[in-house]
C-alpha positions in Angstrom: 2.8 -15.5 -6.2 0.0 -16.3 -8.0 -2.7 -13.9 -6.4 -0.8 -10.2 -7.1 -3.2 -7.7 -7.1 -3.5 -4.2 -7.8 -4.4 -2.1 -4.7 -4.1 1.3 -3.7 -2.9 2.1 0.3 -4.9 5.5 1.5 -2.9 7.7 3.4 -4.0 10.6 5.7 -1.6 13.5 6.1 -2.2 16.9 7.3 -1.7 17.9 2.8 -5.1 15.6 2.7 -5.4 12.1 1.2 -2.5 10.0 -0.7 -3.0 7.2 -3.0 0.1 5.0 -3.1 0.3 2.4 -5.5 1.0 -0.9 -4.5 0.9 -5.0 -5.3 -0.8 -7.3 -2.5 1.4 -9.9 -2.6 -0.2 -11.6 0.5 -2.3 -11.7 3.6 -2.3 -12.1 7.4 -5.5 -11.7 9.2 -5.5 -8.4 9.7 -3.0 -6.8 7.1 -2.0 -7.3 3.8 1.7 -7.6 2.8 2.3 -5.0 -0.2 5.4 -4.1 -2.6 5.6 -0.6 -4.0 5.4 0.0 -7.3 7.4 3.0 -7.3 9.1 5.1 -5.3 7.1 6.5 -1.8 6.8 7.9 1.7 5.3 5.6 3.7 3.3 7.2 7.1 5.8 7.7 9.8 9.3 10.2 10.2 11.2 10.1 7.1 9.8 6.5 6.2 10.7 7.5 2.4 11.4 3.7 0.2 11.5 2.5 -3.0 10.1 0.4 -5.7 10.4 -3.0 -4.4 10.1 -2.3 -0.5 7.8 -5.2 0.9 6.0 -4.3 4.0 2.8 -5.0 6.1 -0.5 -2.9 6.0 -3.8 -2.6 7.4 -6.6 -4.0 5.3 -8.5 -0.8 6.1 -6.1 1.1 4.7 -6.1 -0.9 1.2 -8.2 -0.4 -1.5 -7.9 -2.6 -4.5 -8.2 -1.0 -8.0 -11.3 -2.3 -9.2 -12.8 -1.4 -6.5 -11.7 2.1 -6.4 -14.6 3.7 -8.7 
């Protein structure tokens, strides 16, 4: 796992804008794969998980921390 990087996913909720903290730990063509970094709710019902969940998001949706300013 050479190319981890810092990211932030944005999340839209009707409470406004969430920035989750997360680790890109790789990439399809359209999403990234991302660990948590601590405990979250992901978008969906009761989608709550915790440091460590791996999963799949949109690269639209990811914003990476030096980018962020």
């Amino acid at each position: 796992m050479t190319n981890e990087r810092s990211a932030y996913i944005l999340v839209d909720s009707w409470s406004g804008r969430e920035r989750i903290p997360v680790t890109v730990i790789g990439e399809t063509a359209k999403r990234y794969r991302c660990q948590l970094v601590q405990d979250a709710k992901l978008p969906g019902r009761n989608n709550y998980q915790t440091a460590g969940h791996v999963f799949l998001a949109p690269k639209t949706a990811v914003v990476f921390q030096e980018d962020s300013k």
